[in-house]
C-alpha positions as CSV (number, residue, x, y, z in Angstrom):
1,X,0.0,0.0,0.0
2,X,1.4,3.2,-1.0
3,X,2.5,5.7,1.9
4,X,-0.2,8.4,2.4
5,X,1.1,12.2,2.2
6,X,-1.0,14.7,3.0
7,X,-0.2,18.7,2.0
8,X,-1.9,21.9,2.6
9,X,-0.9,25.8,1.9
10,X,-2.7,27.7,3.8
11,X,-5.9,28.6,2.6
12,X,-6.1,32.7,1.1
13,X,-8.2,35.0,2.1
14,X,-10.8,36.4,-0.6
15,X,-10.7,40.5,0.1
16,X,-8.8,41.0,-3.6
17,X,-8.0,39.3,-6.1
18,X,-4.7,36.7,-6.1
19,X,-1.6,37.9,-6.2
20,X,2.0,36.8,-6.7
21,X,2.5,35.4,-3.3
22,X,-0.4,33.6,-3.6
23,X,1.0,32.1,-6.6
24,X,4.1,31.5,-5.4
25,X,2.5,29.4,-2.3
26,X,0.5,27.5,-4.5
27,X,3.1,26.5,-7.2
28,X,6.2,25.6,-4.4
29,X,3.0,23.2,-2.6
30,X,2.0,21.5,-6.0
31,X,5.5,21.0,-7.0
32,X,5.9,19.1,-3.3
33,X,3.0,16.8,-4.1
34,X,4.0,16.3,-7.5
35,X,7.3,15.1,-6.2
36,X,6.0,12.9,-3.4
37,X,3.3,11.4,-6.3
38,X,6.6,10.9,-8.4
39,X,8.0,8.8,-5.6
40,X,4.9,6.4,-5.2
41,X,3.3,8.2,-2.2
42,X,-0.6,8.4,-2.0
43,X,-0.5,12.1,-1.5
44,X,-3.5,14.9,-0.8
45,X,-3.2,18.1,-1.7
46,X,-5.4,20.4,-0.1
47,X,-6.0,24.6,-1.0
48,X,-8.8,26.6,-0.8
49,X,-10.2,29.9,0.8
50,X,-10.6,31.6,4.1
51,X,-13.7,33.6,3.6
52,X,-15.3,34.8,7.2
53,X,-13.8,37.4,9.2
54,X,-14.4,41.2,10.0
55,X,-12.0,42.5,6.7
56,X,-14.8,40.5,4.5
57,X,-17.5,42.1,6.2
58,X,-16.2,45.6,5.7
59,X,-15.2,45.1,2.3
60,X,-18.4,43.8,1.1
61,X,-19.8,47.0,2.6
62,X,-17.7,49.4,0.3
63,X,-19.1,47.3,-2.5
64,X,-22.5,47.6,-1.4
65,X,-23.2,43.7,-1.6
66,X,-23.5,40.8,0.6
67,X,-20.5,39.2,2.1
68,X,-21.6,36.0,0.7
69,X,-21.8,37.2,-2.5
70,X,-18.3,38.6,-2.3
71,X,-16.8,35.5,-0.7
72,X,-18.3,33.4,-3.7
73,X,-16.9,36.2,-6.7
74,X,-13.4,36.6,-4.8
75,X,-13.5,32.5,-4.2
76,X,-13.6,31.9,-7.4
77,X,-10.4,34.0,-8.7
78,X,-8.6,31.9,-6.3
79,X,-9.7,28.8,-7.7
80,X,-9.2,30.3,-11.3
81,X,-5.7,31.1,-10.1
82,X,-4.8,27.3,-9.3
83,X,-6.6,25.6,-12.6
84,X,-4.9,28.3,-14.6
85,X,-1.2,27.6,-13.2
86,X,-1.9,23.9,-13.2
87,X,-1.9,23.2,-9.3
88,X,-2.8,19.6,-9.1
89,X,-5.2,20.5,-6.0
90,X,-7.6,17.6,-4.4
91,X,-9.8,19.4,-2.6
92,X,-10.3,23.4,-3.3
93,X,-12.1,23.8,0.2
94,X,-13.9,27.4,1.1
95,X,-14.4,27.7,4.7
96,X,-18.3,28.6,4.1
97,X,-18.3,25.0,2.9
98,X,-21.4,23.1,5.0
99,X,-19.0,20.5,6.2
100,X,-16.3,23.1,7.4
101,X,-18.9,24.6,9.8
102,X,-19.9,21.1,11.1
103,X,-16.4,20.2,11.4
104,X,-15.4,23.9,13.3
105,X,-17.8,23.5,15.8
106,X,-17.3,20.0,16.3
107,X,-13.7,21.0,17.1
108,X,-15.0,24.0,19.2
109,X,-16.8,21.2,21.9
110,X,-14.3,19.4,21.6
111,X,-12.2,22.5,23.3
112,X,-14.9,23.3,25.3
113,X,-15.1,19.8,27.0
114,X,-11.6,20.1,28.0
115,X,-12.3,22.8,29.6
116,X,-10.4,25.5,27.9
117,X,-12.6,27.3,27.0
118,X,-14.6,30.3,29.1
119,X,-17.1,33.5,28.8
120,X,-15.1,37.0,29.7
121,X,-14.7,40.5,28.2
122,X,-11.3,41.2,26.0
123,X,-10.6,44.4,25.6
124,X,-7.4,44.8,23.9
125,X,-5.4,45.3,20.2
126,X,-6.7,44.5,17.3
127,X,-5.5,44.4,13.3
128,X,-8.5,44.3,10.8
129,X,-5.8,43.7,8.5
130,X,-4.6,40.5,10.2
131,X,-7.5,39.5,11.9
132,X,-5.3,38.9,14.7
133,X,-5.2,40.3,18.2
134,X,-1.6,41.6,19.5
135,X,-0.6,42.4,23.5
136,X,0.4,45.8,24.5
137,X,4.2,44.6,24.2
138,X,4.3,43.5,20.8
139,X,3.0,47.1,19.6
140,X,5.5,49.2,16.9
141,X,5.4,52.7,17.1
142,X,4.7,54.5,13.7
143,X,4.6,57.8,12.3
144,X,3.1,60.1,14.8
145,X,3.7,57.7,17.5
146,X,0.4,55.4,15.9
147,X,0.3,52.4,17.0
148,X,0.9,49.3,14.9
149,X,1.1,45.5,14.8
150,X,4.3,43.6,14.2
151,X,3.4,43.6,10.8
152,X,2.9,47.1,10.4
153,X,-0.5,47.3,9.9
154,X,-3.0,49.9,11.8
155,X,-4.5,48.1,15.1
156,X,-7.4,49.4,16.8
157,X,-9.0,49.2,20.8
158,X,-11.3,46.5,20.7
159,X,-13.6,45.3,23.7
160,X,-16.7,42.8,23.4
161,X,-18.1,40.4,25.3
162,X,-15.8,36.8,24.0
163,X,-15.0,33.2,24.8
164,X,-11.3,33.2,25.6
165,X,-9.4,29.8,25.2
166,X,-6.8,28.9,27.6
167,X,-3.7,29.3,25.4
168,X,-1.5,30.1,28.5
169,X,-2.0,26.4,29.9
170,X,-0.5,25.3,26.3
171,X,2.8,27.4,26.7
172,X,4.9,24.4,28.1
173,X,3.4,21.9,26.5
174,X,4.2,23.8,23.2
175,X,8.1,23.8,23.9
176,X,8.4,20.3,25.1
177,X,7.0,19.6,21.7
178,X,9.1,22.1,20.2
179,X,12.3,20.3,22.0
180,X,11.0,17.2,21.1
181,X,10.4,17.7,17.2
182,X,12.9,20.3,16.0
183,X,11.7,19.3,12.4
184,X,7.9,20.6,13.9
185,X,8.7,24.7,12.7
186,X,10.8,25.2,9.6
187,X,13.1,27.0,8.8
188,X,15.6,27.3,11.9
189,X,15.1,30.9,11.7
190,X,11.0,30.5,11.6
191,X,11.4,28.1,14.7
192,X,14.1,30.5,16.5
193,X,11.0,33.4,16.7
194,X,8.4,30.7,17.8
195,X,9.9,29.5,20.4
196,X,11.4,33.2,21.8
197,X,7.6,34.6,21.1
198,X,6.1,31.5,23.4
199,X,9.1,31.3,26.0
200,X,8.1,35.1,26.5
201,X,4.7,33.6,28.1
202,X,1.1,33.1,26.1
203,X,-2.1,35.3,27.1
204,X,-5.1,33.6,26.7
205,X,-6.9,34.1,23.6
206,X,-10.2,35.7,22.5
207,X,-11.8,32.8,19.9
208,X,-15.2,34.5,19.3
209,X,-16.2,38.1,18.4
210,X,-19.9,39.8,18.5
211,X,-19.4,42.6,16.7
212,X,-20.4,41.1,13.3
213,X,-22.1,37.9,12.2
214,X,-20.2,36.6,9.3
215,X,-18.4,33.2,10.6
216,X,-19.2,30.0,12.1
217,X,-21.3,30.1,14.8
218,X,-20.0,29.5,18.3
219,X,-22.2,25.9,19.7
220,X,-24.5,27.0,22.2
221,X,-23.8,30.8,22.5
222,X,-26.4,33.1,20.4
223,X,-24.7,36.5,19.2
224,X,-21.3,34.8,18.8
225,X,-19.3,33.8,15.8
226,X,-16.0,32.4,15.9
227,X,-12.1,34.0,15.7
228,X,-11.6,33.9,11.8
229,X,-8.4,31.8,12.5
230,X,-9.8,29.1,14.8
231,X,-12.4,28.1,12.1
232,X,-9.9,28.8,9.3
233,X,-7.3,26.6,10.9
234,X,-9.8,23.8,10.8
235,X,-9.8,23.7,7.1
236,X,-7.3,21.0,7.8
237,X,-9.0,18.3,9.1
238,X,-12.4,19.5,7.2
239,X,-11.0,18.7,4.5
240,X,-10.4,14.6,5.6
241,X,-14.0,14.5,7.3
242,X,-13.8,15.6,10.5
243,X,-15.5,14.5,13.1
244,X,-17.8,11.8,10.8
245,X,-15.1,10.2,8.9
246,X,-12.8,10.0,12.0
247,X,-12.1,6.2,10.7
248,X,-11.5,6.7,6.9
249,X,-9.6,9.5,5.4
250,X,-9.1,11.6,8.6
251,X,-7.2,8.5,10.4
252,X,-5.6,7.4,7.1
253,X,-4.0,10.8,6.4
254,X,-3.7,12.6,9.8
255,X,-1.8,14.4,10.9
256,X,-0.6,16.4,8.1
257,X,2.9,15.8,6.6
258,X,3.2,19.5,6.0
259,X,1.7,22.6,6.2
260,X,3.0,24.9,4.2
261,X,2.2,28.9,4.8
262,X,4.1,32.5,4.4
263,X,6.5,33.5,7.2
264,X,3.7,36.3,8.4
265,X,1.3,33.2,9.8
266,X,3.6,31.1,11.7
267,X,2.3,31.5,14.9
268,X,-1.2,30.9,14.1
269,X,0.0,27.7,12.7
270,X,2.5,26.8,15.4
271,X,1.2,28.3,18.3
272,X,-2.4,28.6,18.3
273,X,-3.3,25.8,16.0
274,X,-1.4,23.5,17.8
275,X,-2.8,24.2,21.1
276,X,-6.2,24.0,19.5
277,X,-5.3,20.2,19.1
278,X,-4.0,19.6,22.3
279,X,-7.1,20.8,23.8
280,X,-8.8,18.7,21.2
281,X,-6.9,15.6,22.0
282,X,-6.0,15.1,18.5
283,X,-2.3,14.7,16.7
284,X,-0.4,17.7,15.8
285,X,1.0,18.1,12.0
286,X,4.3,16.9,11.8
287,X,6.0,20.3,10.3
288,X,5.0,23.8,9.6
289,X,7.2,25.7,6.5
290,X,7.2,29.3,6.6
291,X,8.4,30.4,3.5
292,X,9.3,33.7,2.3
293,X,7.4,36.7,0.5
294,X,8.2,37.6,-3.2
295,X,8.8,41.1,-3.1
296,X,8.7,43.9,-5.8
297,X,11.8,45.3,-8.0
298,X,12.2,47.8,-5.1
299,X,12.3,44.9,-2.4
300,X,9.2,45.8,-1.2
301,X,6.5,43.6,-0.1
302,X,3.7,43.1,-2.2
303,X,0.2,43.6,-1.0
304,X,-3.1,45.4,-1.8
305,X,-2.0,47.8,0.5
306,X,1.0,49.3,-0.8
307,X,-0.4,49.4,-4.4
308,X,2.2,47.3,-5.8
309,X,0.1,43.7,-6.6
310,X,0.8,41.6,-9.7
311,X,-1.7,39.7,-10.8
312,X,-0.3,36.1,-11.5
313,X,-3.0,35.9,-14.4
314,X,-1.1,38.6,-16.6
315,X,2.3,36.9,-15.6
316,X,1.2,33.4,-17.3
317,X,-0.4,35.3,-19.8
318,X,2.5,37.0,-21.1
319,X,5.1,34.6,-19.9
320,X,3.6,30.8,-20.1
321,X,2.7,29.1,-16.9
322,X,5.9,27.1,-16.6
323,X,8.3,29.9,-17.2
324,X,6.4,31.3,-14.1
325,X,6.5,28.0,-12.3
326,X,10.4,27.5,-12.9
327,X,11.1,31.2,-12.8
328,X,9.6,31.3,-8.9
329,X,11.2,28.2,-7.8
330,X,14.8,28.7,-9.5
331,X,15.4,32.2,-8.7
332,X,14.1,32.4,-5.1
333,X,16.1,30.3,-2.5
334,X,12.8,28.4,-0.5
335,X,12.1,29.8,3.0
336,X,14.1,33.2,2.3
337,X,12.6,36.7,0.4
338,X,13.1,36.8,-3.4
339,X,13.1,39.7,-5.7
340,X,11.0,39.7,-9.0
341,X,10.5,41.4,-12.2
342,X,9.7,40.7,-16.0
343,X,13.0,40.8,-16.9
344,X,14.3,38.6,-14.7
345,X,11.7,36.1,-15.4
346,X,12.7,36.7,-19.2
347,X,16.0,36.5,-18.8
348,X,15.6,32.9,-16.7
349,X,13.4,31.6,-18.7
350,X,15.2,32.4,-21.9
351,X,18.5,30.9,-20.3
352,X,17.6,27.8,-18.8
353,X,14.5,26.5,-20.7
354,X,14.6,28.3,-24.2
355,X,18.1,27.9,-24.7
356,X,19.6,25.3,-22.5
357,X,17.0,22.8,-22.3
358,X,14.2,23.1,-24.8
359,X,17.5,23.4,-27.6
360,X,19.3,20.3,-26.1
361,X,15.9,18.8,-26.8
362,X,14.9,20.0,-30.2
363,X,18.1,20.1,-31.7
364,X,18.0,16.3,-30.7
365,X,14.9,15.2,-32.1
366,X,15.3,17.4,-34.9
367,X,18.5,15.5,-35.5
368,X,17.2,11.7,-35.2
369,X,13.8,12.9,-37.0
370,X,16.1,13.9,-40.0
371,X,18.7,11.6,-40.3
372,X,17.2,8.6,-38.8
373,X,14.0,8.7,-40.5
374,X,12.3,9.8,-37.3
375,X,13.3,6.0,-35.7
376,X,14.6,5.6,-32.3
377,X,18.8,5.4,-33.1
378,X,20.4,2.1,-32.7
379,X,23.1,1.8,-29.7
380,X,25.7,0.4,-30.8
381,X,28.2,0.2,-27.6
382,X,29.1,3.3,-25.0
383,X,32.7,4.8,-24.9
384,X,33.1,6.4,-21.4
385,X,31.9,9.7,-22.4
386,X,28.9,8.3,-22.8
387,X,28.8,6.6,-19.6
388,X,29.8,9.4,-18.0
389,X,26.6,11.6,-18.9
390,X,24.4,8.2,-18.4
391,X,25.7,8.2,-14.6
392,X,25.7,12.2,-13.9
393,X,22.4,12.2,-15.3
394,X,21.3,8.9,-13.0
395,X,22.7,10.6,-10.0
396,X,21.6,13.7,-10.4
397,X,17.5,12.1,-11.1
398,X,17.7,9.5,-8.4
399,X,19.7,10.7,-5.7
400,X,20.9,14.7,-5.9
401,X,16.8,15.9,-7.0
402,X,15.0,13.8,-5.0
403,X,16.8,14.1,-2.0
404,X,16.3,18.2,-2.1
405,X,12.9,17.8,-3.2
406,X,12.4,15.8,0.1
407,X,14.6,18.4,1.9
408,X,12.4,21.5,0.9
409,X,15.8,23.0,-1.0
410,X,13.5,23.4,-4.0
411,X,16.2,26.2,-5.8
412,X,19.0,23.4,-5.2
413,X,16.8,20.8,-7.2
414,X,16.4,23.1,-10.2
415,X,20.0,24.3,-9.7
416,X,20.8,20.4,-9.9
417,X,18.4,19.8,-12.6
418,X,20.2,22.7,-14.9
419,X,23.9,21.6,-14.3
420,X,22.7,18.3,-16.0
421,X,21.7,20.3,-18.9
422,X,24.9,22.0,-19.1
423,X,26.7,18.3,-19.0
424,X,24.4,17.5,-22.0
425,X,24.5,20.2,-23.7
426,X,28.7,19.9,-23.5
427,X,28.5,16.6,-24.4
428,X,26.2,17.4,-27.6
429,X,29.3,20.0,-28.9
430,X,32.0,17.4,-27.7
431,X,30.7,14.6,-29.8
432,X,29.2,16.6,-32.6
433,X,26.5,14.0,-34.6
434,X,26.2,16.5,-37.2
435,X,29.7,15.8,-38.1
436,X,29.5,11.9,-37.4
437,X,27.1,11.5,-39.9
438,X,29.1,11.8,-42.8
439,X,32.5,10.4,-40.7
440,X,30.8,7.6,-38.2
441,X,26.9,7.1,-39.0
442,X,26.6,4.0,-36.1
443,X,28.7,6.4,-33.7
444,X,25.9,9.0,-34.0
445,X,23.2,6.7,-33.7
446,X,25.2,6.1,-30.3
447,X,25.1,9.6,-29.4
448,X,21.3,10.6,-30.3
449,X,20.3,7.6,-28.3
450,X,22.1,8.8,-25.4
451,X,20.9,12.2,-25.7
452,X,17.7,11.1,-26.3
453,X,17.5,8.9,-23.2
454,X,19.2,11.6,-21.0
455,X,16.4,14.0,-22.6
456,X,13.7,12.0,-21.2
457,X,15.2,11.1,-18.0
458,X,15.9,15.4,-16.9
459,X,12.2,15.4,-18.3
460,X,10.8,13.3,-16.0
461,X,13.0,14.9,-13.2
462,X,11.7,18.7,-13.9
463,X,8.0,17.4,-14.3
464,X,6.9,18.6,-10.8
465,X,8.4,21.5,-11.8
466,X,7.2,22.8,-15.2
467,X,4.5,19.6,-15.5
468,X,2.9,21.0,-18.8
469,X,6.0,21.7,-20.6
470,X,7.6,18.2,-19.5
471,X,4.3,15.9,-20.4
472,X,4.5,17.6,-23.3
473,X,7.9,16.7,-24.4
474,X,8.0,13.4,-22.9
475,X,4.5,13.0,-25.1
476,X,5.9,13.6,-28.1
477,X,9.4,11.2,-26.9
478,X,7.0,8.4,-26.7
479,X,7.1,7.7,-23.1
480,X,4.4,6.3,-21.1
481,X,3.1,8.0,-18.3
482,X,4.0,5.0,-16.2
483,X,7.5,5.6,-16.9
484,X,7.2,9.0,-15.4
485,X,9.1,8.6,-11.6
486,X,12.9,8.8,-11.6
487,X,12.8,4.9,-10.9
488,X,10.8,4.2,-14.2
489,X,12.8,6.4,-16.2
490,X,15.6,4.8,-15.2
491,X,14.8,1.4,-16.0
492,X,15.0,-0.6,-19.3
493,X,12.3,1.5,-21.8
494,X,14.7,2.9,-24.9
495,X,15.0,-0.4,-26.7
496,X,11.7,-1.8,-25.8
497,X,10.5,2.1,-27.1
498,X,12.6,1.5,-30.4
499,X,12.2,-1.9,-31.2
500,X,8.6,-1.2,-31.2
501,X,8.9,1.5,-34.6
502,X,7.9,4.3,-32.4
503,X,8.3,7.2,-35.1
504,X,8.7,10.8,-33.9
505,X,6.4,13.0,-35.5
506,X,8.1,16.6,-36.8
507,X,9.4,17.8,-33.5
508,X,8.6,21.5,-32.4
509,X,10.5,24.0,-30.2
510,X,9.5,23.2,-26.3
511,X,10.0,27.0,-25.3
512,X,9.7,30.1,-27.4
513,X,12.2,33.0,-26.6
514,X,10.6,35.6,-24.8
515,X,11.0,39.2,-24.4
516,X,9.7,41.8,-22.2
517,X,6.4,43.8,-23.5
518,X,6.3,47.2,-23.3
519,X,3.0,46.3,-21.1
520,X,5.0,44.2,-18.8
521,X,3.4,44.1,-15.4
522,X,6.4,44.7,-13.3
């Protein structure tokens, strides 16, 4: 039985329209999953949207329509967003789903009958723009001497009748689990502010609000809805039928193998959702990934906000989706803050996949389609030159890729990925089957055959990278989707392939050259 794996980003919340970060989230998650389905895992892939809270309420109010109506409209770009950059998503859950309100309040009693749970009035800090409340001491002063949250955003005096849950009970249980899983927050640096923010002792924490009605109700208490983030944490186990499938899915695939998030919501995910579990009595994921923002030209972040958005739409419009995709993933080192503009999306993409790999591959095809009558080449016996690109190649599919695949180093497995290119493309210009046609016909055979097998094989390895572009090659190579794992496409298939006629049809160029329009969004 294959080895369940289940991943989540976190789910975004509807107020815009997606932007680049969202993207970014989205694309390093599905590349994950496509890895782990690569390497025979049963994997679960969940995304979706986080639609209650006070910043929906107000913003449906500027529009002058209902929140519901907003949340389904903004919803909806979200989920255009992942179909349109091929996220291989198996769930797209919104948290005004039916079952995500059974399953919140289910984990509400659940709280409740621990006993961590009680009635009192918060007044205290609050950030609209978070939904998240802040103590006095983790206040910034800015301009004027406002006050704002650690995020910088504007925080207001807030004080309602609310449940509280009993987050201070949690504080040492959350460090001994923090001792005991060091893998449980990552990166170092993500776990490093955790565990100073928790060691610096946990208030307890409001979980409902009366001031609107546009959330999950709280069980049993008329005139309450639940904190945006304890019903938008719960997402996660919604999504695997919690409470009623608490024998099927939900024990089969919790707790999560990862949840992967942006560095700004780490502590919801590793403090407070956490101790929402505890209390609950139920598993805690195994790791938490806070990766980093994309930021602007300027190194700004990008948000609504600031006016400086980019609307991952008009970026795969202009640029293809898997330009984007590799772009994202090879230029921004996972976990840290990347920079991004057109032209350095034009200038990767035109470097790596227009003119390393998708001309390695063309010139290739073109090659054996011309002077081998479109037939898979003969081998007739390797000089070491040749092995030596069969077992950099191997190594670099089976052992160097997967293993930083596995390791979250997502930049290191295209950086991997491309120096194999390189070794391919060197070898093309050292061996030179243009010129062994006319001096050595059988020893270019040789050397299309090799190229064509390493071809497939760096194919196969990039897939969970840029999987439209790579089907799409190995498609046209012939090779059965079976094949597709760095195991299968390293096992006996060329000869089988050739000895079968299989007849390359006129091959195309993978990757046209780009340049940068004169309407370029960034």
């Amino acid at each position: 039985m294959a080895e369940p794996y289940y991943i989540t980003t976190a789910i975004n919340y509807p107020n815009g329209r997606p932007h680049i970060g969202h993207a970014y989230e989205a694309i390093a998650a599905d590349t994950i999953a496509r890895f782990h389905r690569q390497m025979g895992c049963d994997v679960r892939f969940q995304t979706g949207t986080d639609e209650h809270g006070l910043k929906m309420v107000q913003t449906a109010r500027d529009r002058d329509m209902e929140t519901r109506a907003l949340a389904t409209e903004m919803s909806g770009y979200f989920r255009e967003m992942a179909d349109t950059l091929n996220i291989s998503y198996d769930r797209f859950i919104r948290t005004t789903d039916e079952d995500h309100y059974a399953a919140s309040q289910a984990l509400w009693q659940a709280m409740a009958d621990a006993g961590d749970l009680y009635l009192d009035r918060y007044e205290g800090w609050y950030s609209v723009r978070d939904e998240a409340f802040y103590d006095e001491k983790e206040l910034v002063e800015g301009e004027g001497g406002v006050k704002l949250s650690p995020q910088g955003t504007p925080v207001d005096w807030t004080a309602e009748e609310t449940w509280f849950f009993r987050l201070s009970k949690y504080q040492q249980p959350l460090l001994d689990h923090y001792a005991a899983h060091p893998e449980f927050i990552q990166p170092e640096s993500r776990r490093n502010e955790t565990m100073r923010f928790v060691e610096g002792g946990l208030s307890d924490l409001s979980v409902s609000r009366t001031s609107f009605d546009w959330g999950v109700p709280v069980p049993g208490s008329p005139g309450h809805v639940m904190y945006v983030w304890v019903d938008a944490l719960t997402n996660y186990i919604t999504g695997l039928g919690y409470p009623d499938d608490a024998q099927g899915e939900f024990a089969k695939r919790w707790p999560a193998d990862l949840h992967l998030i942006g560095k700004d919501i780490v502590r919801f995910h590793a403090v407070y959702w956490p101790a929402f579990l505890m209390s609950a009595g139920l598993p805690l994921p195994k790791a938490v990934y806070g990766h980093g923002f994309v930021l602007s030209r300027s190194g700004e972040k990008m948000s609504k906000s600031a006016g400086n958005v980019v609307d991952p739409l008009d970026l795969a419009g202009l640029y293809g989706v898997d330009a984007l995709r590799y772009f994202l993933l090879r230029d921004i080192s996972f976990g840290q803050d990347g920079s991004f503009s057109a032209e350095a999306i034009v200038t990767r993409a035109n470097a790596d996949l227009a003119n390393s790999f998708g001309n390695l591959a063309q010139r290739t095809l073109s090659q054996i389609f011309k002077n081998c009558d479109a037939y898979l080449p003969q081998i007739r016996g390797h000089i070491p030159a040749d092995s030596a690109l069969f077992t950099l190649v191997d190594t670099t599919i089976r052992e160097t890729m997967p293993r930083a695949f596995a390791d979250l180093a997502l930049s290191q497995a295209t950086e991997a990925w491309i120096q194999a290119v390189f070794a391919c493309n060197a070898y093309v210009d050292e061996q030179a089957p243009w010129a062994l046609k006319k001096t050595d016909p059988e020893r270019m055979e040789t050397v299309l055959a090799t190229l064509y097998i390493c071809i497939a094989q760096l194919a196969v390895a990039i897939l969970p990278v840029i999987p439209g572009s790579a089907n799409k090659l190995l498609d046209a190579m012939g090779i059965d989707p079976a094949l597709r794992t760095p195991e299968g496409i390293a096992s006996h298939w060329y000869s089988p392939l050739a000895e079968n006629d299989f007849r390359l049809d006129q091959p195309v160029p993978l990757f046209p050259r780009l340049e940068v329009p004169v309407e370029a969004v960034a």
